[in-house]
C-alpha positions, 0 to 999 in steps of 0.5 A: 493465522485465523485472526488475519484471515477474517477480515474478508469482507462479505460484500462485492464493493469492497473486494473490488477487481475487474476480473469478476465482471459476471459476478454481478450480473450471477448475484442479481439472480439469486433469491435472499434469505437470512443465513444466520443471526448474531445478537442484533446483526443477520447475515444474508444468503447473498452476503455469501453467495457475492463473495463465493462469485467474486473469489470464483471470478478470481480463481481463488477458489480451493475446495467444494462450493459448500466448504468454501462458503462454510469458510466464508460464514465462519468468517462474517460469523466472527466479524458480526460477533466482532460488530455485536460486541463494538454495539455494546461497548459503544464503539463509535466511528465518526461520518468524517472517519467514514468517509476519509476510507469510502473517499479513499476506497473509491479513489482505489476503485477508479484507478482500478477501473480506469475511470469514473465512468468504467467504474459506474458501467462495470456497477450500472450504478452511479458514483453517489449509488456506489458510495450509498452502498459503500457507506454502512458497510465501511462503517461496520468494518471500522467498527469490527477494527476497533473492537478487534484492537481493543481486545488484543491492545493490552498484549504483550510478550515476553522474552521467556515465552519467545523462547518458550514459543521456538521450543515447541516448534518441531524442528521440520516446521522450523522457518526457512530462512534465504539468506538476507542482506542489511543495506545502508546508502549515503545519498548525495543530490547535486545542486541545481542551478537558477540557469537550469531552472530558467531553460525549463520554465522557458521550454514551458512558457514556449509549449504554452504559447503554442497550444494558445495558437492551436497545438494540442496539449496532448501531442506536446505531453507525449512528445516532450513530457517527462512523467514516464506514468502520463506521457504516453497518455497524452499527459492525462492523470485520471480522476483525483480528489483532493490531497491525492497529488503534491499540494502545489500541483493540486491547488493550480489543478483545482483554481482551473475552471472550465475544461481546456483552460491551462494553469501557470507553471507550477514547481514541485519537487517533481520538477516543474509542470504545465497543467489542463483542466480536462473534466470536473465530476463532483468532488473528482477532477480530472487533468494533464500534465507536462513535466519537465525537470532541470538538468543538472549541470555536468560542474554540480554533478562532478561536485556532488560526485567529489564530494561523497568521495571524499566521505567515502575515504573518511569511512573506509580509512576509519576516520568516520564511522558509516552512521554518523557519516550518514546523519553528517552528509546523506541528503536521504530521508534514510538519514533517519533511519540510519542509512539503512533501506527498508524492506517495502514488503516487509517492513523490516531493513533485512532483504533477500537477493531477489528481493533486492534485485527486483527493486534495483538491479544496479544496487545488487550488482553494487553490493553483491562484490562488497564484504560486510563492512566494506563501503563501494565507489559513489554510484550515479543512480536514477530516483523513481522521479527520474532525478540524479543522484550519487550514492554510496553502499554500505553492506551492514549484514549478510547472512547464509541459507538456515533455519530460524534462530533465536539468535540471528531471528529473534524478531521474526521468531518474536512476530510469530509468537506473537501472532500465536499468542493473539490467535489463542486471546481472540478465541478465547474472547469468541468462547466467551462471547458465545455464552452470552450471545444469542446466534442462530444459523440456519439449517442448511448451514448448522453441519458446517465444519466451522473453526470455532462452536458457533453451533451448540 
């Protein structure tokens, strides 16, 4: 759809990847000029000429180098309409609203790069210079946002225009659905014990003791840490700010003063951590770690395993139906939701096969042998944080291969409605727009197939 497509930015920084490393260095040498004008707002030759390398760089480009960047003007042309109208509607974005997202982008930024420094080579511009360029065009596209929300926040659709909207699609554009499973789980954590505790907090208190006569933190972190994501880096975690880790662990990283120096063991729901200070750059800081977590005691987890055997039994005799036994036992913030998964990609509880072997192999083998409506045995499972677990599978729903139906896919096909509807409201705001307007392109862009009139 038109509408999601426009929010291509047309500055390098934002559309941040490694990947365009020569972009730069090729934009340096062109020479600027105004492309065109929308009401008080230019767009610039560089504006399109950034962006056409960046996507080069990228290898998404399709299409002539002109075609291209016609597509990309027709965008920035939207997105200036979009800023020209919050100008006169008096949209406002607050300095903290911009720089909660800048200080969100840059943490993206040096992730991406590896670290502060990278990132400030890969520019040839500092940290500050970086967020100096950052800052007014974050602030224009937060603006282009609200003012995009505001024109389409009234809407609304209809059962009838659903159903009016699936009629008018020719039945070889009618969506193909895989076939899709809806999964729901009652989770089971076992308990663990003050002495499982101890034994953590003494192997650390031990590792503390031995880098204060001379062992390297690092060495300790690869050879005993059990953050899979650090460890083989010697425990390192890279630049963050604050609010990016677990309150706990964040407020002991940041009470640490001088590089080398060790925090007291901090529990977390990770487990429990030993952490150095290894640099400070402004408001970033920079540390590594070594996690430990408690075992769970073969008697908590036998527990923990009986336990949800016997809600299994309750379910399957019919004795208790699957969603209240979910709000009654699981320890799962799924609870919520009532026991089902969510789709991360989607958004929706529904999955595809390969979508859910991808996030677990060990959950589709489990659920491809149930029925709809069958429970399975309590499996012992592995949380992304390493933490037992047992759980129980419940198949809800699966459907076959078909083609989309108001019956079995009224949500999907009501999305699509949707997103057509709000196409037709968001140009119908640009006709009206242009009328009152003032735009101007330049001459070697006025020929341009562009997707709305901007040239009349």
């Amino acid at each position: 759809m038109h509408y999601i497509r426009t929010f291509v930015l047309p500055a390098l920084i934002i559309c941040f990847s490694l990947s365009a490393a020569n972009a730069q260095q090729e934009q340096d040498t062109l020479v600027d000029g105004v492309i065109a004008v929308v009401g008080g707002n230019i767009i610039l030759k560089s504006d399109i000429e950034s962006q056409y390398l960046q996507f080069r760089a990228q290898g998404v480009i399709k299409g002539t180098a002109q075609t291209v960047k016609c597509q990309m003007l027709d965008n920035m042309l939207y997105m200036k309409l979009l800023l020209h109208q919050s100008q006169v509607d008096s949209i406002k974005v607050t300095d903290a609203q911009v720089e909660s997202e800048m200080d969100r982008r840059m943490r993206y930024f040096i992730s991406q790069a590896g670290s502060p420094e990278k990132l400030e080579e890969y520019y040839q511009k500092s940290l500050l210079e970086i967020k100096n360029d950052l800052k007014e065009i974050i602030r224009e596209q937060m603006l282009t946002e609200q003012e995009q929300q505001k024109i389409t926040k009234d809407m609304t659709i209809t059962p009838s225009e659903v159903k009016a909207f699936y009629r008018k699609i020719d039945k070889d554009s009618i969506p193909l659905i895989n076939a899709e499973l809806e999964i729901g789980m009652i989770v089971k954590q076992p308990l663990i014990g003050p002495e499982e505790k101890q034994q953590v907090i003494a192997k650390l208190t031990g590792f503390k003791e031995r880098i204060a006569k001379g062992d390297e933190f690092a060495t300790l972190a690869v050879l005993y840490s059990e953050d899979p994501g650090s460890a083989k880096q010697g425990g390192e975690l890279g630049m963050f700010k604050r609010g990016d880790m677990r309150p706990e662990f964040e407020a002991a990283s940041f009470k640490l003063k001088q590089p080398g120096d060790i925090s007291d063991i901090v529990e977390t729901e990770d487990g429990f951590h030993l952490i150095q200070l290894i640099q400070r750059r402004g408001e970033y800081i920079n540390v590594r770690h070594i996690l430990l977590q408690p075992q769970v005691s073969t008697q908590n987890l036998t527990k923990a395993k009986v336990s949800l055997d016997s809600v299994a039994n309750l379910i399957t005799t019919k004795k208790l139906r699957f969603d209240d036994a979910v709000i009654r036992y699981s320890d799962d913030p799924s609870r919520n939701n009532g026991g089902l998964l969510v789709n991360s990609a989607t958004g929706t509880t529904r999955f595809e096969a390969s979508q859910l072997s991808q996030l677990d192999p060990k959950v589709f083998f489990v659920v491809d042998k149930l029925k709809v409506g069958e429970i399975s045995q309590s499996v012992l499972m592995k949380t992304d944080r390493g933490k037992q677990e047992y759980r129980i599978y419940y198949l809800k729903l699966r459907t076959n291969p078909h083609r989309a139906n108001l019956e079995d896919d009224y949500a999907r096909i009501q999305d699509l409605a949707m997103d057509k509807k709000r196409e037709k409201v968001l140009n119908d705001w640009i006709n009206t727009r242009l009328a009152t307007t003032y735009i101007s392109i330049c001459d070697q862009y006025r020929n341009c197939e562009f997707k709305r009139k901007w040239v009349r």
